[in-house]
N, C-alpha and C positions, 0 to 999 in steps of 0.2 A: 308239845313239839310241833313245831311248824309243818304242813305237808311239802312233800321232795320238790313239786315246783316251785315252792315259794324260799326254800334254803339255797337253793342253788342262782336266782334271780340275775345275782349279778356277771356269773358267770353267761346265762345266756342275752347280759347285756352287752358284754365284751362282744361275742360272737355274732351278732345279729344288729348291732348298734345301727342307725343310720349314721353316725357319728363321719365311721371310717370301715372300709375292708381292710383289718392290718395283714399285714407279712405274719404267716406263721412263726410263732417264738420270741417274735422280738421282744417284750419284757424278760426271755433270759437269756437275751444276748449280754458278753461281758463288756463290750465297749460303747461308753454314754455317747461318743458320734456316730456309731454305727446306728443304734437305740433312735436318735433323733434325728438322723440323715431317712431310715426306713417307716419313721412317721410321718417326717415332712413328705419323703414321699407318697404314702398312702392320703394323706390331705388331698396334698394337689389332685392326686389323681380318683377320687372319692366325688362321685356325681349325688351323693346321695347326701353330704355331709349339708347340717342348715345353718353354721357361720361359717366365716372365712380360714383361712387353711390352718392359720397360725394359734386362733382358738381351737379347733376342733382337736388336732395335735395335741395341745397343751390338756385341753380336757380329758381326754381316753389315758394320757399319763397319769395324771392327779387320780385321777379313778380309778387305775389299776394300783397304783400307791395305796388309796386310802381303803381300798378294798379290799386288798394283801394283808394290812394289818400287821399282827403280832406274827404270823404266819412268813412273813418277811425274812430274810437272812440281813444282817447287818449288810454286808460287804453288797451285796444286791440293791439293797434299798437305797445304799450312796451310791451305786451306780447311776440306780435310773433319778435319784435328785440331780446327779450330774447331768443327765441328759435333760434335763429342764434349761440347764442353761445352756448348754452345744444345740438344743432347740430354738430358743432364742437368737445365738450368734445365728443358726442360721438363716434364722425371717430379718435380721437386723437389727432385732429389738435389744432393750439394757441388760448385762447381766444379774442377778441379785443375790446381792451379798452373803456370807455368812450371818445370822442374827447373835449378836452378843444377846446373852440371856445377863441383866441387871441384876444384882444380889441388892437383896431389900432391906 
């Protein structure tokens, strides 16, 4: 069994990131503009973060996604993939589609 600082890692990665200072909660807020209006803002205003606003936003999401895991609630985890794209609308960039999964 791993020691207590190294099971917990990513939790004091969230916390301590140079990434971003987030808004308390926001990964369980219920609405994906709300979710990606209080990331963009914590980007822009993040002196500490080492790419541009639109990266760094998108990363701290992806990474609290892929670190939530199984741990996840469904209805949660569509939220914040929603706000992956109401993130996007709002730096400008494409939306990205739903993926058809091909039967083989």
């Amino acid at each position: 069994m791993p020691p207590k600082s190294r099971a917990r890692w990513s939790q004091r990665v969230t916390e301590t990131s140079n990434a971003l200072d987030l808004e308390e909660g926001v990964f369980t807020l219920h609405n994906p503009r709300e979710i990606a209006r209080s990331l963009k803002r914590s980007a822009e205003l993040s002196h500490r973060r080492k790419a541009a606003p639109f990266r760094s936003a998108m990363s701290m999401l992806v990474f609290y996604i892929n670190r939530a895991g199984k741990d996840l609630g469904t209805r949660q985890r569509a939220t914040l993939e929603a706000a992956k794209n109401e993130l996007r609308t709002l730096y400008g960039k494409p939306r990205q589609h739903k993926r058809r999964k091909i039967p083989h």
